[in-house]
TORKOL-4160 file (C-alpha; in steps of 0.2 Angstrom, whole numbers, padded with zeros to 4 digits, m for minus):
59
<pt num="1" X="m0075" Y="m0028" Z="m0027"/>
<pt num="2" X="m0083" Y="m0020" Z="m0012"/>
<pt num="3" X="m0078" Y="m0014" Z="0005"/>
<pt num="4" X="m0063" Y="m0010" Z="0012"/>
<pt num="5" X="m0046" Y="m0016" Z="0013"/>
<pt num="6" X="m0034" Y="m0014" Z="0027"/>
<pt num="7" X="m0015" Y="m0009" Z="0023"/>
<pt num="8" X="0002" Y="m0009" Z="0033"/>
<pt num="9" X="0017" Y="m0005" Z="0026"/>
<pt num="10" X="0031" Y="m0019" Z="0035"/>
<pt num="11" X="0046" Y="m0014" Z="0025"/>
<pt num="12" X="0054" Y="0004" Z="0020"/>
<pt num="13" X="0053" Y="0013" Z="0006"/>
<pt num="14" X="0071" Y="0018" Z="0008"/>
<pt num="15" X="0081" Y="0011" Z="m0008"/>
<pt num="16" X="0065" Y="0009" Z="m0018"/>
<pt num="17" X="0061" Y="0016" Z="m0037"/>
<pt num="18" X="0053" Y="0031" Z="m0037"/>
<pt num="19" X="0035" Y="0022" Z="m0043"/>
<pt num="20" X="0035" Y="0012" Z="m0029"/>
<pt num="21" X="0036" Y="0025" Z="m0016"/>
<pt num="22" X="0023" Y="0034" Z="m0027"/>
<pt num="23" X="0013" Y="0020" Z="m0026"/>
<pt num="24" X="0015" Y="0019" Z="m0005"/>
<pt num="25" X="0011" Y="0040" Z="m0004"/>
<pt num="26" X="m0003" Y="0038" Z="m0014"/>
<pt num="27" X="m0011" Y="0024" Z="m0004"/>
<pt num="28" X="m0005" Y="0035" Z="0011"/>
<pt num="29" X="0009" Y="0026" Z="0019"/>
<pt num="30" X="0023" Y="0035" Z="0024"/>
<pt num="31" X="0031" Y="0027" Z="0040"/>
<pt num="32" X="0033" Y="0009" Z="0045"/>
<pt num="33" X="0021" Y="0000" Z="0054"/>
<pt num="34" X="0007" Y="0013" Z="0048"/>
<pt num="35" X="m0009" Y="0006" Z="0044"/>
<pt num="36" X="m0021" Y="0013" Z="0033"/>
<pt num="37" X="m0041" Y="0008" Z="0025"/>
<pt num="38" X="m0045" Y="0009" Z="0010"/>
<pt num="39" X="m0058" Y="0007" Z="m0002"/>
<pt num="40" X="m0055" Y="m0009" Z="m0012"/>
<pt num="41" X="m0055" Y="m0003" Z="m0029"/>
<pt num="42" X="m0046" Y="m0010" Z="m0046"/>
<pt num="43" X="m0035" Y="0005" Z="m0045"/>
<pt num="44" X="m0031" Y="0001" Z="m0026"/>
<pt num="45" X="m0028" Y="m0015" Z="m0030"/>
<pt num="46" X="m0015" Y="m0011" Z="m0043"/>
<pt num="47" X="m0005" Y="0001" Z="m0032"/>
<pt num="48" X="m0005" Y="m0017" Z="m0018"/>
<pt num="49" X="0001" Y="m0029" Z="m0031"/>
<pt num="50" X="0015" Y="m0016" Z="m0036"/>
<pt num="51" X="0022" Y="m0013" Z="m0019"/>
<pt num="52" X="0014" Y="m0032" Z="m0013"/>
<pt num="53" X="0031" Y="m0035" Z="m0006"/>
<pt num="54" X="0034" Y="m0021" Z="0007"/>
<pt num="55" X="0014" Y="m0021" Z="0012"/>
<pt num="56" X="0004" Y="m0033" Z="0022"/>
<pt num="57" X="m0018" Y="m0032" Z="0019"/>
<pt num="58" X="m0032" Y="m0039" Z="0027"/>
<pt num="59" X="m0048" Y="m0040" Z="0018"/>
């Protein structure tokens, strides 16, 4: 896994467990429709499939 992965959060946090909006702080999303890149790491990867549900990526 190399490179960069692109990240936009399409649903709100509001209502959420308190690890998932962990997980969408952590990767840096805080609002709708914010986009973010990151590196595409296993520990990245883990914090998508969590939160797979409210995010939309792009390789």
């Amino acid at each position: 896994m190399s490179g960069e992965v692109k990240v936009t959060l399409i649903k709100s946090h509001i209502g959420k467990s308190q690890s998932m909006r962990g997980c969408l702080l952590g990767m840096g999303l805080t609002k709708r429709e914010k986009t973010v890149v990151l590196k595409d790491t296993p520990e990245i990867r883990g914090m998508i499939n969590k939160v797979s549900h409210l995010v939309r990526v792009e390789e």
